[in-house]
Structure formats: C-alpha cells, structure tokens
C-alpha positions in Angstrom: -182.9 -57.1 -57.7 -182.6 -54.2 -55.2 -185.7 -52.2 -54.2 -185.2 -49.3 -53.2 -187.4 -47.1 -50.6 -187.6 -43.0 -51.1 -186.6 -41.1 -48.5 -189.4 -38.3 -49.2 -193.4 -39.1 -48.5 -196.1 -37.7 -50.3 -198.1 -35.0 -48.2 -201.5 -36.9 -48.5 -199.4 -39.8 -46.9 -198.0 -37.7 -44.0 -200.9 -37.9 -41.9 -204.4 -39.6 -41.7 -207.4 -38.3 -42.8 -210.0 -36.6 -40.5 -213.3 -36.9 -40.2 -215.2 -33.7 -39.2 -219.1 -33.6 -38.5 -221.0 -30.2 -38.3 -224.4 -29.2 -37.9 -226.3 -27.5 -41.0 -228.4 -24.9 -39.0 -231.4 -23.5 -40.9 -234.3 -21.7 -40.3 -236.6 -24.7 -40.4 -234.6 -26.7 -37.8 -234.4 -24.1 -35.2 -238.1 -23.8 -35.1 -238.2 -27.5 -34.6 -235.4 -27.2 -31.9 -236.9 -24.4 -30.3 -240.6 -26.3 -30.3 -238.9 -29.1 -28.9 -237.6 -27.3 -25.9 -240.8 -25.4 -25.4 -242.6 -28.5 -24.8 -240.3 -29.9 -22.3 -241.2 -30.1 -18.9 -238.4 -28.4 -17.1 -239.4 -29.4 -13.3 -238.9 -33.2 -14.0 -235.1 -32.4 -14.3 -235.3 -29.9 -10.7 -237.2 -32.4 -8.6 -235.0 -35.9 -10.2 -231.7 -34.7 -7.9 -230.4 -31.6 -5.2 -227.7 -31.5 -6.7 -226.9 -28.8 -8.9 -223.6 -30.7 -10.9 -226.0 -33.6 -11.9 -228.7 -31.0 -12.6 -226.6 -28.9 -14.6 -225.0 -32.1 -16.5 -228.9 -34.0 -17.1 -230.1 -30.6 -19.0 -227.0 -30.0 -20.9 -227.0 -33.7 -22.0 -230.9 -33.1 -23.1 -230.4 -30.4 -24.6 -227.6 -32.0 -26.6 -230.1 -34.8 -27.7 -233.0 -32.6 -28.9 -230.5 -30.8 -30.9 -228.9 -34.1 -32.5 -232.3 -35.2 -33.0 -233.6 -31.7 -35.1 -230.4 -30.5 -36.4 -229.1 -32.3 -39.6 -225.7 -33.1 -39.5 -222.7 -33.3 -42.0 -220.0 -35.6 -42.4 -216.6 -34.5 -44.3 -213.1 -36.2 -44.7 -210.7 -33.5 -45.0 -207.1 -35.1 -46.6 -203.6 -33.4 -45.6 -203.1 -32.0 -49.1 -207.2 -30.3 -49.3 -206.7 -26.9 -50.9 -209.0 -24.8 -49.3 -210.5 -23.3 -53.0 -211.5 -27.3 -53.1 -215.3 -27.4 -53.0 -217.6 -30.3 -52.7 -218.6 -29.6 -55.7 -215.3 -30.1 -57.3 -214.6 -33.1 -55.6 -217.9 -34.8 -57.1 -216.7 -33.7 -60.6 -213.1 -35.2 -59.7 -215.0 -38.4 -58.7 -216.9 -38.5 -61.9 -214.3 -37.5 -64.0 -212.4 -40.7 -62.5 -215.0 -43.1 -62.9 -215.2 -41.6 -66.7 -211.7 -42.4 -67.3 -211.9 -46.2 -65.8 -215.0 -47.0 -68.1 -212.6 -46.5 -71.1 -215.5 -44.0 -72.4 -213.0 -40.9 -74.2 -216.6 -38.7 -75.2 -217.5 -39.1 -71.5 -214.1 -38.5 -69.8 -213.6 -35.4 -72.4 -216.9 -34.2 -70.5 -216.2 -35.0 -67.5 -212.9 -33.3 -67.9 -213.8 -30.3 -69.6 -216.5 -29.4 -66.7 -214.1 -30.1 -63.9 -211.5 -27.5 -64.9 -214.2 -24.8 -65.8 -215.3 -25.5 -61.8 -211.8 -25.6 -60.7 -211.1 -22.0 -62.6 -214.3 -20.6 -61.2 -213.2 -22.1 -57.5 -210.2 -20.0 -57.5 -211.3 -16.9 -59.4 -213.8 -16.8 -56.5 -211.2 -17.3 -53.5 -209.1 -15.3 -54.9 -211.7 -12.2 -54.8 -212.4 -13.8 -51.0 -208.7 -12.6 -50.0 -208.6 -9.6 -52.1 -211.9 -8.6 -50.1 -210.5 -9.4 -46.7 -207.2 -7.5 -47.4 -209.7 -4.5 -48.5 -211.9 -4.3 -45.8 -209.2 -4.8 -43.3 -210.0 -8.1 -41.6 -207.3 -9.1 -39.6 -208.6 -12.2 -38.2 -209.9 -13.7 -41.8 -206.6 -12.8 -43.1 -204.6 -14.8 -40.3 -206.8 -17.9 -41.0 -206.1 -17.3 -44.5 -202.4 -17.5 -43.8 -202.6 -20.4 -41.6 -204.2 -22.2 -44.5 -201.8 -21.2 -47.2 -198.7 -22.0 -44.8 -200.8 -25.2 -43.3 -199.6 -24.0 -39.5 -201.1 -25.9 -36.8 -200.1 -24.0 -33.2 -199.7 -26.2 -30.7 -202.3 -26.4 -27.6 -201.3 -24.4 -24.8 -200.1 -26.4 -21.7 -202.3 -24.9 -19.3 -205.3 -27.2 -20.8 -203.6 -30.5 -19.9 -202.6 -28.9 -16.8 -204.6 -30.5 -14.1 -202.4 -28.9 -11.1 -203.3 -25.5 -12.3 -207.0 -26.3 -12.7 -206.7 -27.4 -9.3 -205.6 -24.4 -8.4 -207.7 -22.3 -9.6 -210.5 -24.3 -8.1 -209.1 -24.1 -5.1 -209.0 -19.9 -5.1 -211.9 -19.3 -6.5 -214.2 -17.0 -4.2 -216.9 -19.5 -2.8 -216.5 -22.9 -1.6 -219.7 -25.2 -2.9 -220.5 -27.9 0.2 -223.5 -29.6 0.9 -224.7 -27.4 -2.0 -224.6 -24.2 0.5 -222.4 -21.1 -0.4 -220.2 -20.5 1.8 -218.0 -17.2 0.9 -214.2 -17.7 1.5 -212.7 -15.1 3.6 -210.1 -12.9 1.5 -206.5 -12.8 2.6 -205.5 -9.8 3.7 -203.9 -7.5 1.9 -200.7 -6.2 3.3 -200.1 -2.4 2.1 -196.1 -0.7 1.5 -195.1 1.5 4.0 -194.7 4.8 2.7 -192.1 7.0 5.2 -192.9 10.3 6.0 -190.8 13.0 5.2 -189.9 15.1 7.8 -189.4 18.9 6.4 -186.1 20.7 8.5 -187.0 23.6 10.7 -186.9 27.1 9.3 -184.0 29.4 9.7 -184.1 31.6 12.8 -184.4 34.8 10.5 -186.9 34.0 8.5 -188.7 34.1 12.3 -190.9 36.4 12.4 -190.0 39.5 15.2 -191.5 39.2 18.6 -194.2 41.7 19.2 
C-alpha cells in the first residue's frame, strides 16, 4: 500500500493561530483608572532616582499596571482562514451546532443549524452595507483595510525598525546631547552657501553718451 501525501495544504494549516489580547474600555473603567491615578503619590517616583530614563521608565511601567489592573481584558484566537463578517457570536452558534451534531440529537442539531445560518445571513447582510457605506462616504483608509482583508495582504515591516545603525544615527544627530542629565546644545555645522557670480553688464556705447556741456 502506497500513501500518498498532497501537494496543496489547507489555509487554516498554512500558518498558526494567533492569540490577540485587547482591552474593553468603558466608561466605568476609566473612572476607576482615572481614580486610581489621582490617588497616586507622584513625588515617591521624583525623589526614588535623578535620573530621568529610570524615572520616565518607573511611571510608564505604573501606569501600565493600574491600567491592567482596572481595564478588562479580552482574549481572541484569530485562525488563517477567519472571514472578517465572522462574529463571536457566530462562532458560539458554530460551536453549538457542533456539539448538537456529536450528541446524535437531529431536533437539536436541526436547531442549532437553522439559527446559525439565519446569523451567518444577517453577518454578511450587515458587512456588506459596512463597505457599501465606506465606498459612499468616501473613506479611503476603511476601504484599504477592507481590501487588505478581502486579499489577506500582510506588508512587510519596513527595514528601518530593525535597523539599529540608523537609530544610532539618528541618536547621534539629534540637537542635544543628555550627560550627567545636563543639556548641553550641540553646536550646528555650518552651513556652506552656493556661490552665485555676479554678472557684470558691458559698458554703454559711446553715443548713447550723453553731450558734454
């Protein structure tokens, strides 16, 4: 017996799943955030160090806590072959239409069918009015990340932001130099100016002289 491998791999197989995490901001959580902040006491940060890198870091990495402490977040697997009229609410009536179908239960799985392609037709119905509104109201940027969805394009990352020579040397010509945590202004190059020649106009004729008096 010869098995036999396919040459062609299924899209969901092409590449691994990836798990994205964003916060749900909401009125009631930014008051808690905010609250949170207010009754911090900002001078323990400005007397703990002299330096202003470490400073700067210390607050931003507070800050950062208080708001993964107030802010719920959300966990999502997103799959290679995720349409993006897919909802979360269509994939929990995929799941139960699944689980349905495995407990051999045909009333059930006719349910659990029927309401998952209702949600599905109302899904696209209301994407498709989505794109029909962003071509209307002429929203170029909503329609390019429309298009990237559709086509699935990915741009690559530009090389400048694994470029550590060129941060290097941009550090390097910025304006002020930071030492000992004194600003001290760089002196700018000077700037050397094209030399323009002068254009030197011929002498009048000797009749367009005027007559001696």
């Amino acid at each position: 017996m010869v098995h036999l491998i396919p040459t062609y791999r299924q899209k969901l197989k092409l590449c691994k799943p990836v798990v994205r995490t964003s916060k749900q901001w909401n009125s009631a959580a930014t008051e808690d955030l905010q609250a949170c902040l207010d009754c911090t006491d900002w001078d323990v940060f400005r007397t703990a160090t002299n330096s202003l890198d470490k400073f700067t870091e210390t607050v931003t990495s507070y800050i950062n806590f208080c708001e993964d402490c107030c802010i719920p977040s959300r966990t999502r697997v997103n799959y290679n072959n995720d349409k993006p009229w897919f909802t979360a609410k269509c994939s929990q009536l995929r799941l139960q239409k699944e689980e349905a179908f495995k407990s051999g239960d045909r009333d059930r799985f006719r349910e659990s069918k029927y309401r998952f392609s209702k949600v599905v037709r109302e899904a696209k119905l209301l994407y498709s009015e989505k794109l029909h509104h962003q071509f209307s109201a002429n929203d170029s940027a909503s329609v390019w990340k429309g298009f990237r969805q559709i086509t699935n394009y990915k741009p690559k990352a530009p090389n400048s932001i694994n470029d550590l020579r060129l941060a290097n040397d941009l550090k390097m010509s910025s304006t002020v130099a930071l030492k000992d945590n004194v600003v001290v202004p760089m002196t700018p190059s000077p700037v050397t100016l094209p030399i323009i020649p002068t254009l030197s106009l011929p002498a009048s004729p000797p009749h367009l002289h005027p007559p001696p008096s």
